[in-house]
Each structure stands twice: as C-alpha cells, then as structure tokens.
N, C-alpha and C positions, 0 to 999 in steps of 0.2 A: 742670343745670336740674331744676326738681323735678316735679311732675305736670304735665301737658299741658291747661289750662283752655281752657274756652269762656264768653266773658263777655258777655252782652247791657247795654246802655250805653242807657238815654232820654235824646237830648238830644244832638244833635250837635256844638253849638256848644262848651260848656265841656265836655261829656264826651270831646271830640276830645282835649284833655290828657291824660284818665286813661288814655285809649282808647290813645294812642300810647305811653306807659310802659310797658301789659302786652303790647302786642305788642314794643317793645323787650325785654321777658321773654323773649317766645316764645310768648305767648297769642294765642288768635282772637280779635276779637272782632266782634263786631254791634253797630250803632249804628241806634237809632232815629229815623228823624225825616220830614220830608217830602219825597214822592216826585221834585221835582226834585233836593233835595241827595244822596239815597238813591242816584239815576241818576249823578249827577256822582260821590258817591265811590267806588260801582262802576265806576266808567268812569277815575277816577283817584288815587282814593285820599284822603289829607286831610296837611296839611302842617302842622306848630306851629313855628312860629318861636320862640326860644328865646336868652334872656342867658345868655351865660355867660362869670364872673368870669375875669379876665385875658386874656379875648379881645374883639377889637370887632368891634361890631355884633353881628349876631342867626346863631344856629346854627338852619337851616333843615331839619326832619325828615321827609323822604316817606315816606308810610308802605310806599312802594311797595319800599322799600329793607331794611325791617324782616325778621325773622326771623317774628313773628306775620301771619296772615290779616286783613286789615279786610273788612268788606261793610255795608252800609248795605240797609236795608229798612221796611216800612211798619207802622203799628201792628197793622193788621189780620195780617199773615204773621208776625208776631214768636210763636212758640210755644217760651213758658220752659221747659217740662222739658225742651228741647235744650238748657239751659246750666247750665252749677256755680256761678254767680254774675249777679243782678243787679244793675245800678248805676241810679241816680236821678240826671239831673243836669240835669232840667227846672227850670222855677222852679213853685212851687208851685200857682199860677191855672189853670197848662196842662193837670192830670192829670184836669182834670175836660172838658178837649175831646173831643167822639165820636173813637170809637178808638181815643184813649188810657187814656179813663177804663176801659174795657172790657180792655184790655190790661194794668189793673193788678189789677183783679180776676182775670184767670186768673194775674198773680205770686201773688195773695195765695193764692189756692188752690192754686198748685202745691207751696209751702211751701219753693222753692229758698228760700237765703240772700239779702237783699235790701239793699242797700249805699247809703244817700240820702247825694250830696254837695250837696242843697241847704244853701242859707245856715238855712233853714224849717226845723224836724225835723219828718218826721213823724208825725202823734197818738202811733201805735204805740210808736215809741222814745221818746216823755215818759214813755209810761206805763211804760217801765224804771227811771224815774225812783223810787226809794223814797217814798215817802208824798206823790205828785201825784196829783191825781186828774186823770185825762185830759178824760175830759168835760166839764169846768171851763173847758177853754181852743178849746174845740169853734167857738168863734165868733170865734177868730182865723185860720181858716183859710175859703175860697174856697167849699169844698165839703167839710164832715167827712168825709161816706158815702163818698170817696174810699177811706178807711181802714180800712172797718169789718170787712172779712174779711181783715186781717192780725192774725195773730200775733204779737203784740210777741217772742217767740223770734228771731223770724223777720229782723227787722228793726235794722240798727246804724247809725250817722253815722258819716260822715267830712267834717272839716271843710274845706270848699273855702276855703282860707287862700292856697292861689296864687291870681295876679290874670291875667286873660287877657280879650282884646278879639277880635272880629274885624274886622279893616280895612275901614271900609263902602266902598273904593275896592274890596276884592279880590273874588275867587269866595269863596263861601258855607265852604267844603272848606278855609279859611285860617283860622288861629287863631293869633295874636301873643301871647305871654304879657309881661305889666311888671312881676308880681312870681314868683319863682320862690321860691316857699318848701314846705314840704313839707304833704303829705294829711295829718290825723292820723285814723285810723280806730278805736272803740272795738270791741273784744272783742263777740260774739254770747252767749258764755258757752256756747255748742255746739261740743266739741270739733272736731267733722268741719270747722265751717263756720270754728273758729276756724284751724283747719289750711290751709285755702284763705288767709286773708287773709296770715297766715305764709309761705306758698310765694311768693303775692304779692310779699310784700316781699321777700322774699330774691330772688328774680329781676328784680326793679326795680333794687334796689340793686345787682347783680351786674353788671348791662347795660351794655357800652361803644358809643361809636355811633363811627361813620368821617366826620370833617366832612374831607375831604379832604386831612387831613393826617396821618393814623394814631387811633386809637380811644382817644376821650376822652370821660373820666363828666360825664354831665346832670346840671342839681339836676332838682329837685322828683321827690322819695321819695315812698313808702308807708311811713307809721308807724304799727305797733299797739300800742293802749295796752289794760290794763285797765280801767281808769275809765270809765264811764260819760260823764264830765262831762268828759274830756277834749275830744272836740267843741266841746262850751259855750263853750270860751275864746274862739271868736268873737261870743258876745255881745257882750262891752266894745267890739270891733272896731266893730263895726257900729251900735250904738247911740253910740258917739264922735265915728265918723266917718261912713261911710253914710248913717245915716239923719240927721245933719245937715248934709250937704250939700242937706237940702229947705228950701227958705225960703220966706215967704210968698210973695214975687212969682218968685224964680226959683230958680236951683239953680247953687251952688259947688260945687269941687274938693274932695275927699277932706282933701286936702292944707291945703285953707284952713281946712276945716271942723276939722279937729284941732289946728291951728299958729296959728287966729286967736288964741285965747285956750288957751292951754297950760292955765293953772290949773284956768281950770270942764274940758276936756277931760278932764284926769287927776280929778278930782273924781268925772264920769260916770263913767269907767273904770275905778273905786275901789268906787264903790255897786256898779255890775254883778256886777262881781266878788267883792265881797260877798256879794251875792245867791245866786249859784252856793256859794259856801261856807256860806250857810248852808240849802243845799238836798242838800249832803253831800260839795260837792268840796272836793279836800284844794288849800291854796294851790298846792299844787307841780305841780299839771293846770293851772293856768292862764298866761297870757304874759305878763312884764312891762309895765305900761305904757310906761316907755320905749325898750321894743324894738317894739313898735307903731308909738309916734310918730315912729321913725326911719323904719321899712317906708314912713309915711306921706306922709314927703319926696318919697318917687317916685308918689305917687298922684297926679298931674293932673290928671284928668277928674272929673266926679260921679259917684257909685255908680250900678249900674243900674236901683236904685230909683229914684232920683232923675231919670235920664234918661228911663225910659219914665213915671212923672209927667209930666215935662215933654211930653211925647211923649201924651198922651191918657191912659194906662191907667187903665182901669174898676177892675182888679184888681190889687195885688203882694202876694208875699210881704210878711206881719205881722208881723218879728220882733219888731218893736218894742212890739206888740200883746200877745205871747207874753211878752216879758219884765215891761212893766205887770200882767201877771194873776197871773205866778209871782208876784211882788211882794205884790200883796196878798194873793193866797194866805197867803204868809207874813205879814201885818201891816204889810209896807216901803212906800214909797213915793217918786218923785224929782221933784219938780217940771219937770226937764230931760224927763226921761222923758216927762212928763203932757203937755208941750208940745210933744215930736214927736210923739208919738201922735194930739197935736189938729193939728198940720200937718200927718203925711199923709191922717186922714180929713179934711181941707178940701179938699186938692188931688184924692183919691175924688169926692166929693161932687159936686164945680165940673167934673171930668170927668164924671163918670154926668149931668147934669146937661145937658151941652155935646153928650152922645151922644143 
C-alpha cells in the first residue's frame, strides 16, 4: 500500500461509494452529513451493496469489515487541515445550507486538495477550462459566493459515472449501486496533490474484498486522467438522458428517455460532445454514444433531477443551464437543449411558486 490518507467526504449518500473504495485501500475516511446519520454510521458503519459480473444478486460491503477507519461527523466539527484530500459529493443547492456553506469556505482556505464528484462542476474547475470565462456562467449555479475563496489549483472533478440509490425502505447508512462503472478523475496539475490521487488509484485497484467465499475484485475504480475535460463526458449523459427524463406533466425513466427515440437521443449526444471539442477536448476524453445507450438499458428510474422535481425542489443542480451558456459562449446552439432548459425552469418556477 502506498501512503496512509485521510479523506474527508460531504455527502453521505453517494459519497458512501467513494467513501468505501478508499477504505477498501486502507484510507480513513470522514463523511459529512447530518447528525442522526453521523450517529448511525459511528455506531455502525455504512454498507454499499454492490453487482458484481458472474455472480448473483448484490455483494454487500460493511465497512465495519474494511482495512480503512469510517466516522461520520457534523459540518460544524469537520476541521480540513486534518486531512490530505477532500471530496464533494453533495448536490450543488446544498453547499450553500448553514454549516455547510461555512465549512466550505475553511476548504477553500486551507488550500487541502479539493476533489467534487458532483454531476455540477464547480465555478473553480470551469475556470481551468482554457478560454471560459467563469463569471459568465455565475448564474447557473444556487449561490456563486459559494466558490469565491477557492483557488482553481486547488480544485479537480471526478466524474460520478456510477449510478447508486439508497433503498427508501432501508436505514440512511445503505447505499445500493445499479450501475458500477468507474470515477474518472482529472489531474490537479500539482504534483503533490496529483501523487495522492495516484496512490488513490493504485490501492483501489489493488483491493480484494472476502464475499464469503475467498477475496474477489469490486468494479467501480479510480481513474486519473490528464484532461481536463475528461469529467465533461458526462455532459452527453445527462443532457440525453437525465435531464430528459423531465416532461411537462411528469417524469420517465433514464431508460425511456434515451431508447424512446434513439435518433434525436444520439443527435443530442453528438452536439454535446461537440461542444466539449470544441472547447478543447480531444474526441478520445469522451464516451461513445453507444456505450451510453447500452449503460442506459439498466436505468429504470428517473434521474435525481427529475425525481426531486417531482418531489417539490425549489432548487437543483443546472447542468443543463451550464452547457446552454458554454454553448453560446461559443456561438452553438440546440433547440433540444433550449427545451430542457425551458422545462426544468417551468417545473422551478411552478415549485417556488407552490412553496
């Protein structure tokens, strides 16, 4: 194993994934979140249930069984210069809640390494982007000032390209994953901080786990790339399928929304991708459309967009917002695009509205 990390994690729900790969490393790690789940995973750890190819049913991971430490704690006690890495895995609306918002202004001052698996990038790592102006897109996001004492150094994505639920029958500390595909995380361009995300990987990937029958390798890696725009490949994703799973009166599957009509789907997924290339990614950062629309078979449900829409929210992550702006930033434009954009602010609106 290589150095001995300690990794503070916001966001217990989908961070519970990343959270249980690096202590299958041999990492510590801390998980932020609220004080009864904080209680419940101190008291018992957190569990990801888990496919895995040629076996049936789900391979179920305690973490209590792990080589790494978990602990859960409050935004208020979370104090980042105890750790060599943080992770982002709130959805973007949330960082501006009391105590968190406050908790991200001492990352951005401590100037640790800062690691966002939101679907959202934020400000910080656009403005890595070669000739974006970040300010420009200030008004897709919840709360800018969120961001403003980070160092874009400072700051990298990694693409949350695995799909994971938590069972609303289970305890809070359960996290089901349905698609198991790998992180992809872009380079910092800071040797030290790129050295951590490297040790990372190699001890994710190194890690065998004991499902009762002798010790057999997990999917879902840590992949470092150089590119910048590696992350980005989840644009096409999420504006093909996510964000059209919003409709005007309700909300489809992932699944319908990509496979109703293949044509326009690959179409959208063709422009995006475009877009990313001509913002400086090399085609070969990005995913195939039809390795997507396969992933996409097993998507069932509606995105989480789409559900907490349906569900009231005042506020979500604006990817869709974000990639309309880059767009004409550059001159581009999608009529597809212009249309989801105009459904989820209707579905905004009709909530804010209803609240």
């Amino acid at each position: 194993m290589s150095k001995h990390y300690k990794i503070l994690i916001l966001g217990a729900s989908y961070g519970s994934l990343l959270a249980t790969k690096m202590l299958m490393g041999g990492h510590d790690v801390a998980l932020v979140c609220l004080p009864a789940e904080a209680d419940l995973i101190n008291h018992e750890g957190i569990r990801v249930r888990i496919p895995v190819k040629g076996r049936d049913g789900l391979v179920e991971v305690d973490s209590r069984t792990l080589p790494g430490h978990i602990s859960g704690l409050s935004p208020e006690a979370a104090q980042p210069a105890d750790y060599d890495l943080i992770a982002l895995a709130m959805q973007e609306p949330q960082y501006r809640a009391p105590g968190v918002r406050e908790l991200v202004d001492r990352i951005a001052i401590s100037g640790k390494p800062c690691m966002s698996i939101m679907n959202m990038p934020p400000l910080p790592y656009l403005a890595r982007i070669p000739g974006i102006d970040a300010n420009a897109l200030k008004h897709c996001y919840t709360n800018p000032t969120v961001w403003q004492h980070f160092d874009p150094h400072n700051m990298t994505l990694c693409s949350p390209d695995p799909q994971a639920f938590r069972p609303p029958e289970e305890p809070t500390n359960i996290l089901q994953v349905s698609l198991p595909t790998n992180f992809k995380v872009a380079k910092f361009g800071n040797p030290a901080f790129d050295q951590i995300l490297a040790d990372l990987q190699h001890d994710i990937e190194a890690a065998r786990f004991d499902a009762g029958d002798g010790p057999i390798e997990l999917p879902v890696k840590l992949k470092v790339h150089d590119s910048v725009f590696v992350p980005l490949a989840k644009w096409a994703m999420l504006l093909t399928g996510n964000y059209r799973c919003i409709q005007a009166d309700e909300m489809r599957p992932i699944k319908e929304a990509v496979h109703s009509d293949l044509e326009a789907s690959k179409a959208i997924y063709a422009w995006v991708n475009a877009l990313c290339v001509k913002l400086g990614a090399n085609p070969d950062d990005l995913v195939p459309f039809k390795k997507y629309a396969n992933a996409a078979q097993g998507l069932a449900k509606p995105s989480s967009a789409a559900r907490a829409l349906a569900a009231g929210a005042q506020n979500i992550e604006r990817v869709d917002l974000v990639v309309q702006t880059m767009a004409r930033l550059k001159g581009e434009h999608s009529d597809s695009v212009d249309q989801t954009v105009k459904l989820v602010q209707s579905w905004l609106e009709k909530n804010r509205s209803k609240a």
